[in-house]
C-alpha positions as CSV (number, residue, x, y, z in Angstrom):
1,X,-92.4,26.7,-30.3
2,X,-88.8,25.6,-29.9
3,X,-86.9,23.8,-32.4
4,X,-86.0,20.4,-31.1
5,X,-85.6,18.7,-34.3
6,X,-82.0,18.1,-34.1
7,X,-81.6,17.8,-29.8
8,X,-81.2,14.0,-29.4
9,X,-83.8,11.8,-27.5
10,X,-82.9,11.5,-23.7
11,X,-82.3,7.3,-24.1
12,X,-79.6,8.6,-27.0
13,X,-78.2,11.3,-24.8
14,X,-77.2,8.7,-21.6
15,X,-75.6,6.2,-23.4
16,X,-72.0,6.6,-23.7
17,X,-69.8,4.8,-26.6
18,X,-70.1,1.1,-26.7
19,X,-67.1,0.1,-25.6
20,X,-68.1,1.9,-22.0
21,X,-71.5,1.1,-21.5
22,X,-69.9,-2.8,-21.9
23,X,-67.1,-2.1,-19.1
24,X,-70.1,-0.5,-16.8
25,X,-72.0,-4.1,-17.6
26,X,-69.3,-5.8,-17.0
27,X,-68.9,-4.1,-13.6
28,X,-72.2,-4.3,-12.5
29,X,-72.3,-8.3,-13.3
30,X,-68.8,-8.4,-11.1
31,X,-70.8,-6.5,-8.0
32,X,-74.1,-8.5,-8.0
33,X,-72.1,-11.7,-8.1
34,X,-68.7,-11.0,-6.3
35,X,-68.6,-14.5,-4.4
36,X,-68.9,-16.2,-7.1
37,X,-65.8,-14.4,-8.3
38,X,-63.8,-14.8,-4.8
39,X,-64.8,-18.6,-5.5
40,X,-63.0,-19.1,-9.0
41,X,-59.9,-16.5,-7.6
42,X,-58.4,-19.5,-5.8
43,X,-58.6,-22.1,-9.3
44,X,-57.4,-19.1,-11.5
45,X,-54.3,-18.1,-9.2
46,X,-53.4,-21.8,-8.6
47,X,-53.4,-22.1,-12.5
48,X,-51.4,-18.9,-12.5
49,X,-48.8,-20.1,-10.2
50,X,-48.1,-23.8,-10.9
51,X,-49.5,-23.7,-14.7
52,X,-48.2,-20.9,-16.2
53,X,-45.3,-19.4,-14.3
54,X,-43.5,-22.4,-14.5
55,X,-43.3,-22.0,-18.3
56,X,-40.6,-19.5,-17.8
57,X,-38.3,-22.3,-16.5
58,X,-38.7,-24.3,-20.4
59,X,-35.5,-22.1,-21.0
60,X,-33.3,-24.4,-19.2
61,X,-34.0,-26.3,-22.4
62,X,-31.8,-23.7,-24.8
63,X,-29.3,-23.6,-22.1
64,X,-26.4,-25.5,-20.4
65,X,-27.8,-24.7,-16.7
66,X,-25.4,-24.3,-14.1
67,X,-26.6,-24.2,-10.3
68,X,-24.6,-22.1,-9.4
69,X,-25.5,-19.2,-12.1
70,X,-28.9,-20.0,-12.1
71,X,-31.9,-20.4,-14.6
72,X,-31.2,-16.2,-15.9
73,X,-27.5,-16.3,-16.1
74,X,-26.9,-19.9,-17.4
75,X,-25.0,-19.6,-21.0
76,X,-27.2,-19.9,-23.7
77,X,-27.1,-22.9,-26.0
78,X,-29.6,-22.4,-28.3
79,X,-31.1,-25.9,-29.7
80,X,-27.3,-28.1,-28.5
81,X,-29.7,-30.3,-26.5
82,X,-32.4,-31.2,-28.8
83,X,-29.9,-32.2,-31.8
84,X,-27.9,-34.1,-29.1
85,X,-31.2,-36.2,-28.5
86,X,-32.1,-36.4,-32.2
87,X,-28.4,-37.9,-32.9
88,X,-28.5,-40.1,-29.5
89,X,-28.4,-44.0,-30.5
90,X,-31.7,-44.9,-28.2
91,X,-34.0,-41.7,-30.1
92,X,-35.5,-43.9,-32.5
93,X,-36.1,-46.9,-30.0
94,X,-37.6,-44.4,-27.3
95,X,-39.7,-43.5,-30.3
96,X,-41.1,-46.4,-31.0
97,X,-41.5,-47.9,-27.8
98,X,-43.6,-44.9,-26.4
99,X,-45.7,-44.7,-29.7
100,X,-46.1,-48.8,-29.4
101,X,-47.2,-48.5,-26.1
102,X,-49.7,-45.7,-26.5
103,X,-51.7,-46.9,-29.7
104,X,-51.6,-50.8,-27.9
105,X,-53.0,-48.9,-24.7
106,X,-55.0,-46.6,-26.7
107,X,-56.4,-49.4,-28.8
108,X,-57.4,-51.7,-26.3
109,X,-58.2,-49.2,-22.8
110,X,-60.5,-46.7,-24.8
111,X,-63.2,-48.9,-25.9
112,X,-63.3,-51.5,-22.9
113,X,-65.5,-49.0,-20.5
114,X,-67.9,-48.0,-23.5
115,X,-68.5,-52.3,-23.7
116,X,-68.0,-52.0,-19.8
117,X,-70.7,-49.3,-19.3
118,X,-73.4,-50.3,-22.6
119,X,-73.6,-53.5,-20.7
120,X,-74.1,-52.7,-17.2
121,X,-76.8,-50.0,-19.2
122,X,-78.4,-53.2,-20.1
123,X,-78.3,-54.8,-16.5
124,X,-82.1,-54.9,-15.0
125,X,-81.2,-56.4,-11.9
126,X,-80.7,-53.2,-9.7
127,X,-78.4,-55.3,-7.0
128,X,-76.8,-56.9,-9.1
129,X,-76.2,-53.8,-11.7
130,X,-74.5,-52.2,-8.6
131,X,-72.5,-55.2,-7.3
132,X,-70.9,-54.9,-10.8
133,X,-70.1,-51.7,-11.0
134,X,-68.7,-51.7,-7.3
135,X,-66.6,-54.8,-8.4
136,X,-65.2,-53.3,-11.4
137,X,-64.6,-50.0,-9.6
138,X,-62.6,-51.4,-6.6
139,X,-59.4,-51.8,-8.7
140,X,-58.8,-47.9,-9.4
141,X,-57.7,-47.6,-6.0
142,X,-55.1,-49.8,-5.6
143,X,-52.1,-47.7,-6.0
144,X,-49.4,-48.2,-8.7
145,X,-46.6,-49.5,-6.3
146,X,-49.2,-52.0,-4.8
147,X,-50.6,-53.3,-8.4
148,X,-46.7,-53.6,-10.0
149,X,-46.3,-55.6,-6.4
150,X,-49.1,-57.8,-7.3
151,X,-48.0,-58.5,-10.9
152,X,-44.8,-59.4,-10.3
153,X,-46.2,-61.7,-7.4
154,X,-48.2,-63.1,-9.8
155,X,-46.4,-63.5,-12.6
156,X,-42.7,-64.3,-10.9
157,X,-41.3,-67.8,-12.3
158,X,-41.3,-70.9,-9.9
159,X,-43.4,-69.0,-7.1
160,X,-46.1,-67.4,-9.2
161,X,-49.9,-68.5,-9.3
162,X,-49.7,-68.0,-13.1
163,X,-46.7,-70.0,-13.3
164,X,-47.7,-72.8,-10.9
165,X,-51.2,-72.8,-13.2
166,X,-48.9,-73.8,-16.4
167,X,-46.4,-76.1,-14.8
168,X,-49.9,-78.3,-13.7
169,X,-50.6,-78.1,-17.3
170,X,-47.0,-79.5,-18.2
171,X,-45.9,-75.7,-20.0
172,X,-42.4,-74.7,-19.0
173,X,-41.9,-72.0,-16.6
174,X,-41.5,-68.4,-17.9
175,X,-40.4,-65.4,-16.5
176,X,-43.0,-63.1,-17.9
177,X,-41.7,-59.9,-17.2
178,X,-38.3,-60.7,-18.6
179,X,-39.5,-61.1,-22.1
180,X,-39.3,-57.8,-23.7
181,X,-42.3,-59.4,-26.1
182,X,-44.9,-59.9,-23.0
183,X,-44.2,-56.3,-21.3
184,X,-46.4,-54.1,-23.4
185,X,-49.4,-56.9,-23.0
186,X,-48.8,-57.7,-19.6
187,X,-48.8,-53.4,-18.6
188,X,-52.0,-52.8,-21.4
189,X,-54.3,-55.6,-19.6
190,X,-53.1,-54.3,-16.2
191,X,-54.3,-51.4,-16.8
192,X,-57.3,-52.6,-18.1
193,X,-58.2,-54.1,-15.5
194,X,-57.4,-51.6,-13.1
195,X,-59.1,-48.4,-14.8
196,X,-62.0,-49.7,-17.4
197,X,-64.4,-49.6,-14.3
198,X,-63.6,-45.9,-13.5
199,X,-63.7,-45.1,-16.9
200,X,-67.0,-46.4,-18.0
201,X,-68.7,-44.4,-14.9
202,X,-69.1,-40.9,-17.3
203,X,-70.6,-43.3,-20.1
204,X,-72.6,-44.7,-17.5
205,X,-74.0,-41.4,-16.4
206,X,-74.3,-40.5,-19.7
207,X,-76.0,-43.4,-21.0
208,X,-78.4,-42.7,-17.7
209,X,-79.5,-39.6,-19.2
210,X,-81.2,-41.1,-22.5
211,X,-84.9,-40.2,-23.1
212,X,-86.6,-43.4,-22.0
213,X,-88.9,-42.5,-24.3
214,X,-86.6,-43.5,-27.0
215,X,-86.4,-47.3,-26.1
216,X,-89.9,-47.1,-26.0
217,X,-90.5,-46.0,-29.2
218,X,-87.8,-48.7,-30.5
219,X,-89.8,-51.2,-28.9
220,X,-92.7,-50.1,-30.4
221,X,-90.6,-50.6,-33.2
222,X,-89.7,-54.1,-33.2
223,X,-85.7,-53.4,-32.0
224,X,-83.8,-55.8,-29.9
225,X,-80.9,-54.8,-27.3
226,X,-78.0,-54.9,-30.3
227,X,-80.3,-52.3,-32.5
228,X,-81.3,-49.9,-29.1
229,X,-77.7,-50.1,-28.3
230,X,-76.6,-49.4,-31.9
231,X,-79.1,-46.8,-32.6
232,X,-79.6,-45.2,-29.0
233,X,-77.3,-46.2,-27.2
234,X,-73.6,-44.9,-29.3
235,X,-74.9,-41.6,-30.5
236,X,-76.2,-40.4,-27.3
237,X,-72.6,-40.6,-25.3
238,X,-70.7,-40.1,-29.3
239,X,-70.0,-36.9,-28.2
240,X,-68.2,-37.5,-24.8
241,X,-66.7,-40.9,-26.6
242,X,-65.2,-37.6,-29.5
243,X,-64.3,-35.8,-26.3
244,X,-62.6,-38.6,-24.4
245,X,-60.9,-39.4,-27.6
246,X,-59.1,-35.8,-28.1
247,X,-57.7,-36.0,-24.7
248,X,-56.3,-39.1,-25.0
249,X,-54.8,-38.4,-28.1
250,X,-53.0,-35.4,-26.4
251,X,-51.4,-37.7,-23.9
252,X,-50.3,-40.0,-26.5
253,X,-46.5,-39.7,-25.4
254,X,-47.3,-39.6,-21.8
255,X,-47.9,-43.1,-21.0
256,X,-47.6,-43.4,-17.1
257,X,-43.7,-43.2,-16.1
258,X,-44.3,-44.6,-12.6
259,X,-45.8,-48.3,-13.3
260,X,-43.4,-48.1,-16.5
261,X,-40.3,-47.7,-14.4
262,X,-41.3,-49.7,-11.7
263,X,-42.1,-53.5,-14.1
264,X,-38.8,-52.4,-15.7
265,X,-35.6,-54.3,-15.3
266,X,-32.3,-54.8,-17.3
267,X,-34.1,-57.9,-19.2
268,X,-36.9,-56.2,-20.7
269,X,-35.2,-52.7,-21.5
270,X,-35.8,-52.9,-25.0
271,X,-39.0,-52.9,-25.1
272,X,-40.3,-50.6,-21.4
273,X,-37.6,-47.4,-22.3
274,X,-39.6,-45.0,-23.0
275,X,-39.2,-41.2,-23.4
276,X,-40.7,-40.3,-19.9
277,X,-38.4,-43.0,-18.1
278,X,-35.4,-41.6,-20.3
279,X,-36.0,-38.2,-19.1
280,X,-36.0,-39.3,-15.4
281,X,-32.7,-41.1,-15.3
282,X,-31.1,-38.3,-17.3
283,X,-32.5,-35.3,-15.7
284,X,-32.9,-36.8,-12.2
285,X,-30.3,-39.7,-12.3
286,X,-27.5,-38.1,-13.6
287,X,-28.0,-34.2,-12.8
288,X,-29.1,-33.4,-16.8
289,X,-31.0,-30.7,-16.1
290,X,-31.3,-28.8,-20.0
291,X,-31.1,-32.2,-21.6
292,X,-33.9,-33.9,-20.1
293,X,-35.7,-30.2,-20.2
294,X,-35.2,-30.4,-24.2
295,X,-36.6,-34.1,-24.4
296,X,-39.6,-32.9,-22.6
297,X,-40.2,-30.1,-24.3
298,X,-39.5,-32.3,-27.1
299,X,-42.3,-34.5,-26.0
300,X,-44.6,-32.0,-25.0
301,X,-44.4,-30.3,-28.2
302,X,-45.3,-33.5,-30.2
303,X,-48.4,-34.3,-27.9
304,X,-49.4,-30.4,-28.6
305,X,-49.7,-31.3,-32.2
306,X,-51.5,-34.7,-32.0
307,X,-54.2,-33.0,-29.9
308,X,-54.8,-30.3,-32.6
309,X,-54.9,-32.7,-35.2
310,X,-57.0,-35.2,-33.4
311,X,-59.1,-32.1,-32.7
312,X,-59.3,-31.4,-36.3
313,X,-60.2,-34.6,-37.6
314,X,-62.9,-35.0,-35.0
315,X,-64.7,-32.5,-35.5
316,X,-64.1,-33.0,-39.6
317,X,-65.7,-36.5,-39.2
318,X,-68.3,-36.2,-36.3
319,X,-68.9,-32.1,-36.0
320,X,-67.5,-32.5,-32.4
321,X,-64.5,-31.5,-30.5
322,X,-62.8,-30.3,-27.6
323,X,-62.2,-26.5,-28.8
């Protein structure tokens, strides 16, 4: 008889070092399923192109960029443009008007559709469910132009249906948009209006995927609507609410330019400048290139860190988060 107490068994002698047999997985999983591959190509090279290529251009921040040399051979600067920024007069104001205007948007937009979508959840009447939610909807596609169009139609002294309403009540006319006090309100509840019904549709589908077996048992139970809603109800979508949060948080300094710019005039300055509008008149306006770059990096930087952190405290307090 031979000795074959040291020959290795046959499943031993096949298998290569780990680190190959998971490539020749890996590549196996890639050839059973290569159009689901030459599916997510197209999302990963458009994220290549316009997501991450562009990031070479952030340079233009730590120099003084000349057309003429280009992005490479503009002089380098180092960080010129961000202390210019930190010693401009307006920093502090841009500062708190952005901030201002994010937590009062913040504040008031992120819990309207939750309320918006726990009580259409609680609607029984099916035509009548939908009828709200198609109302409530409708408003997220006017564009920006045509809503800033309406509320200064609405709101415009003399002519306005707002104003005409308090003149027949004996109140003196105002001109709402040039009070620097009513901006903020008057773009929060615009935007209320125009976006809660949008909004609330994920909590709606959400909410649409609860166990009815769990209101039953609350029935059983002796729970009205407030107690299902409160018990039911909030946990079920807490996790997209903790989700929803995060992001928001992340786009705390990016409060939309376009309606921002467009209710602003010289009246009401002090209160609308925010750091996205300052950016566009200095970089676009008046040919800034690397300052406006450094304010944005500036920007993008500080919404960087308010993501992590709101990340962090999320998932500290509930156990859930985005990463």
């Amino acid at each position: 008889m031979s000795d074959t107490t040291n020959a290795p068994p046959a499943a031993y002698a096949r298998v290569g070092p780990p680190g190959q047999a998971s490539r020749r997985g890996a590549l196996r999983q890639m050839r059973r399923h290569w159009q689901l591959y030459i599916v997510i190509a197209l999302p990963i090279a458009y994220f290549i192109l316009f997501k991450y290529v562009p990031i070479l251009g952030v340079q233009i921040a730590f120099k003084d960029l000349s057309p003429k040399q280009g992005i490479w051979g503009s002089p380098w600067v180092g960080f010129k443009h961000f202390e210019e920024f930190f010693r401009h007069p307006n920093f502090w104001m841009l500062i708190k008007n952005t901030l201002f205007l994010s937590l009062y948007a913040l504040a008031v937009g992120f819990p309207a559709p939750i309320l918006l979508a726990l009580m259409i959840n609680e609607l029984r009447n099916g035509l009548f469910k939908r009828a709200v939610q198609m109302v409530t909807y409708a408003p997220y596609f006017i564009s920006t132009v045509v809503m800033v169009s309406m509320i200064l139609l609405f709101l415009a002294p003399r002519i306005g249906a707002i104003d005409h309403i308090r003149t027949a009540l004996g109140f003196e006319s105002i001109n709402f948009i040039g009070e620097p006090s009513l901006f903020t309100t008057i773009f929060v509840f615009s935007d209320v209006w125009q976006f809660t019904g949008y909004s609330a549709i994920i909590y709606i589908a959400a909410l649409a995927g609860v166990n009815p077996q769990l209101y039953e048992a609350a029935k059983l139970d002796g729970a009205n609507r407030l107690q299902k809603i409160i018990r039911i109800d909030l946990p079920s979508i807490m996790p997209i609410m903790v989700l929803l949060l995060v992001l928001n948080m992340g786009q705390l300094l990016n409060i939309g330019f376009e309606k921002v710019y467009l209710l602003q005039n010289p009246l009401n300055t002090s209160a609308s400048e925010i750091i996205s509008t300052y950016v566009y008149k200095v970089g676009l306006v008046q040919a800034n290139y690397s300052f406006s770059a450094a304010v944005g990096l500036f920007n993008s930087l500080i919404n960087l860190g308010l993501i992590l952190l709101a990340n962090f405290g999320a998932r500290r307090a509930t156990g859930t988060g985005l990463f």
